[in-house]
C-alpha positions in Angstrom: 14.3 82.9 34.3 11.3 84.6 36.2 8.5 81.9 36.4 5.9 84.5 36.9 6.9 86.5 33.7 6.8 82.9 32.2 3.4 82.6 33.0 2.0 86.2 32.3 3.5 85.6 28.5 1.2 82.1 28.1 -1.7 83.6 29.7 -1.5 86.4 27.4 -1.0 84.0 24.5 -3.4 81.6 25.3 -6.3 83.4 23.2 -4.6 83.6 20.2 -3.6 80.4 19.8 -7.2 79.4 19.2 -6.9 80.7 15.6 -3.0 79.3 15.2 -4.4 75.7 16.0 -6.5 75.5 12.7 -3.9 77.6 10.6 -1.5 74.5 12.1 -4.0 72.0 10.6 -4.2 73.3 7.4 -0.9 73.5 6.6 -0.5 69.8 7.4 -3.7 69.0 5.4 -1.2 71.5 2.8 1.7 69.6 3.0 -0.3 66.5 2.1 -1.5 67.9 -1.0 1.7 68.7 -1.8 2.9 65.2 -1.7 4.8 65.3 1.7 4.8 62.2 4.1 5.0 63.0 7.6 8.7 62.8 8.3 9.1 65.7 4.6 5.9 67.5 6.5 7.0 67.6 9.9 10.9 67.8 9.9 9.5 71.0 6.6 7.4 72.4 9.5 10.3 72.2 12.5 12.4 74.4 10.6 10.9 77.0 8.1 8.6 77.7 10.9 6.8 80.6 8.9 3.2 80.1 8.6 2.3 82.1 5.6 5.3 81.9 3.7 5.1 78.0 4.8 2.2 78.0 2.8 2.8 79.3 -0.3 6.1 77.5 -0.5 3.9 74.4 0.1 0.9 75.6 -2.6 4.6 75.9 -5.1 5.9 72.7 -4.3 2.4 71.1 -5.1 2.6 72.7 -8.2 6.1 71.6 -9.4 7.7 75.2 -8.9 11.6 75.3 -9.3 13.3 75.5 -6.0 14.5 79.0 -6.2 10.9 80.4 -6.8 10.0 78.7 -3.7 12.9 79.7 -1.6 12.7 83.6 -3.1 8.5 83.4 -2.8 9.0 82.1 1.2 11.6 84.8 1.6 9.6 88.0 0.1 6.2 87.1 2.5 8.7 86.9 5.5 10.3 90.3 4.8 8.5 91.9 7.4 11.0 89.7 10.1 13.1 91.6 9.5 11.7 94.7 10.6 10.9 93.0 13.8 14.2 91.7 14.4 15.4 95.5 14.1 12.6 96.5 16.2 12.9 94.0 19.2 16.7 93.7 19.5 17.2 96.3 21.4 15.5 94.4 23.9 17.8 91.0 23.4 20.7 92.9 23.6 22.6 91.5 26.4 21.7 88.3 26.3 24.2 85.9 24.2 24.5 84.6 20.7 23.2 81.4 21.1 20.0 82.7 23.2 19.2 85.6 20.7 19.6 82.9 17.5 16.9 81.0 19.7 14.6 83.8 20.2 15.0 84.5 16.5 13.7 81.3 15.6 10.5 81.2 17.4 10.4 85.1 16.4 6.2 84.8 14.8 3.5 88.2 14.2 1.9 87.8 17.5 5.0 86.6 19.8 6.3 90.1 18.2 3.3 92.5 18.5 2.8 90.9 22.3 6.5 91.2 23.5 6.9 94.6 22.0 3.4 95.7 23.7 4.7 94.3 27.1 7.9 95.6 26.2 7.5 99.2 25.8 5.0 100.0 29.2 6.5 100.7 32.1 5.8 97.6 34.4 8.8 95.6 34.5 9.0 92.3 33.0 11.6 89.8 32.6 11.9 90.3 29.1 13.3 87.1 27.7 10.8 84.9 30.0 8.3 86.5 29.2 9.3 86.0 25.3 9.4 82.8 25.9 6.3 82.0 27.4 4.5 83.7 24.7 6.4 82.4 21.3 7.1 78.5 22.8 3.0 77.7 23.2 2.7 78.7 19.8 5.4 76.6 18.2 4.4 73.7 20.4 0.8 74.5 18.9 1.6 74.5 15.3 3.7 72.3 15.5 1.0 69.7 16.9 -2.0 70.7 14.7 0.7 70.7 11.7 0.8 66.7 12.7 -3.0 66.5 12.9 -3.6 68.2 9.4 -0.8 65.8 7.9 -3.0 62.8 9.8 -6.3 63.9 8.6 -5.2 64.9 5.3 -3.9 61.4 4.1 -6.9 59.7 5.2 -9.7 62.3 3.0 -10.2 60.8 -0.5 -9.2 63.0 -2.8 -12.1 63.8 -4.0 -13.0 66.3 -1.3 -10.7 68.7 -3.4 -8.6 70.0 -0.1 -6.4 72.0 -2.4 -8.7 74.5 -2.2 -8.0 74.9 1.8 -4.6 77.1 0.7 -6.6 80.0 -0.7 -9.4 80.3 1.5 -6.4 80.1 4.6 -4.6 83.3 2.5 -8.3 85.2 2.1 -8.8 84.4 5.4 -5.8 86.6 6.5 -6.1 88.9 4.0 -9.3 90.2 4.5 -8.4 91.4 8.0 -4.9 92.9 7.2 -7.0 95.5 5.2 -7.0 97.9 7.4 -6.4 101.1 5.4 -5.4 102.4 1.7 -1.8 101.5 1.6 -2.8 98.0 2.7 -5.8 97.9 0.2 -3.7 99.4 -2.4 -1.2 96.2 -1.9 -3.8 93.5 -1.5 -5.1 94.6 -4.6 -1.6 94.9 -6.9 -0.4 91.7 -5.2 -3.5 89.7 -5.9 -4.3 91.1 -8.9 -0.6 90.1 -10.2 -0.3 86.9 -8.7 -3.8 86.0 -11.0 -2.7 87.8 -13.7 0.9 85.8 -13.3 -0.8 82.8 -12.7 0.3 81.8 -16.7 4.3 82.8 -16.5 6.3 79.9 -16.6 8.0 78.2 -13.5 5.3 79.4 -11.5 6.4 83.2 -11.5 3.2 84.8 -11.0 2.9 84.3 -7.0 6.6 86.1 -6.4 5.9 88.3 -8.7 2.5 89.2 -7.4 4.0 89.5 -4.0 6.8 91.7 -5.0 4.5 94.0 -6.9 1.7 93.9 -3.9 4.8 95.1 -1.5 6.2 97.6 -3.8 2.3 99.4 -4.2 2.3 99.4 -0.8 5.5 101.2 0.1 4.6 103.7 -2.8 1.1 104.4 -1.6 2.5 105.1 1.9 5.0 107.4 0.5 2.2 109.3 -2.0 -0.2 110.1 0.7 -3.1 112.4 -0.6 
């Protein structure tokens, strides 16, 4: 383990996890609304681990979805892990089954896009501690704010109508993923189907949104004008 590496991946980190801390804190305040204590919330948060997809899984649950619709839902918005399993492995290659199923599970968006970035120049880097030092601040974060939303969320009245935290968090993200056609051409098809879903019994329309929002995507990329 190179401490130096350790330290360039935090300190390359460090910005971002100025925006993870309040994504943490709304799933909590998420998991309350969906009728989680803190033991469901955090022991829910410790192991799905998928920000998004943790999300809409909880937004299901609150809603009394069937459990396969939730598993299926989480599993469709973390599709794109497995792209960047296939892209970073060649990087984890010699290291050994039980320290690649590690770096799997603290595998996030930004602990990818920084790694590969680092990666991919020509300085060298100790790859996995520099991995590390960017994808364990981040768990440690959401895991902590995920705590402080649970906290804060059981002492609002509910009256304050926090439910409506879950879809500002997913317009929040969306607005900015929208970065060109294909992506527009997704957002639109997936959002437009999950509202137009919204009726289909055991809470279909969210999966089925998301599959159809994917699909338009990978068809608009393929049909470029």
């Amino acid at each position: 383990m190179d401490s130096k590496d350790l330290w360039r991946g935090f300190r390359d980190v460090a910005p971002l996890l100025l925006g993870i801390a309040p994504f943490g804190l709304v799933t909590g305040v998420a998991a309350v609304n969906a009728g989680l204590d803190l033991e469901l919330a955090v022991g829910m948060s410790v192991i799905v681990f998928a920000g998004a997809a943790q999300l809409a899984a909880l937004e299901l649950i609150r809603t009394d979805a069937p459990l396969v619709v939730i598993v299926v839902t989480a599993a469709i918005i973390n599709l794109r892990m497995l792209m960047y399993s296939a892209s970073i492995a060649p990087h984890f290659r010699d290291f050994k089954a039980k320290w690649k199923g590690a770096l799997a599970y603290i595998l996030t968006d930004q602990a990818y896009a920084l790694s590969i970035a680092r990666f991919e120049t020509e300085e060298p880097v100790e790859k996995r501690s520099y991995y590390l030092g960017v994808a364990v601040p981040i768990w440690i974060v959401w895991q902590v704010m995920t705590v402080a939303g649970v906290v804060l969320g059981a002492s609002v009245p509910p009256s304050w109508g926090l439910e409506f935290t879950v879809p500002i968090v997913f317009l929040a993200l969306l607005v900015p993923a929208v970065e060109d056609r294909e992506t527009l051409v997704a957002a639109a098809v997936g959002g437009g189907g999950a509202v137009l879903g919204a009726g289909l019994p055991l809470n279909l329309g969210l999966p089925v949104g998301a599959t159809a929002g994917v699909l338009a995507g990978a068809i608009a990329e393929r049909v470029r004008p």
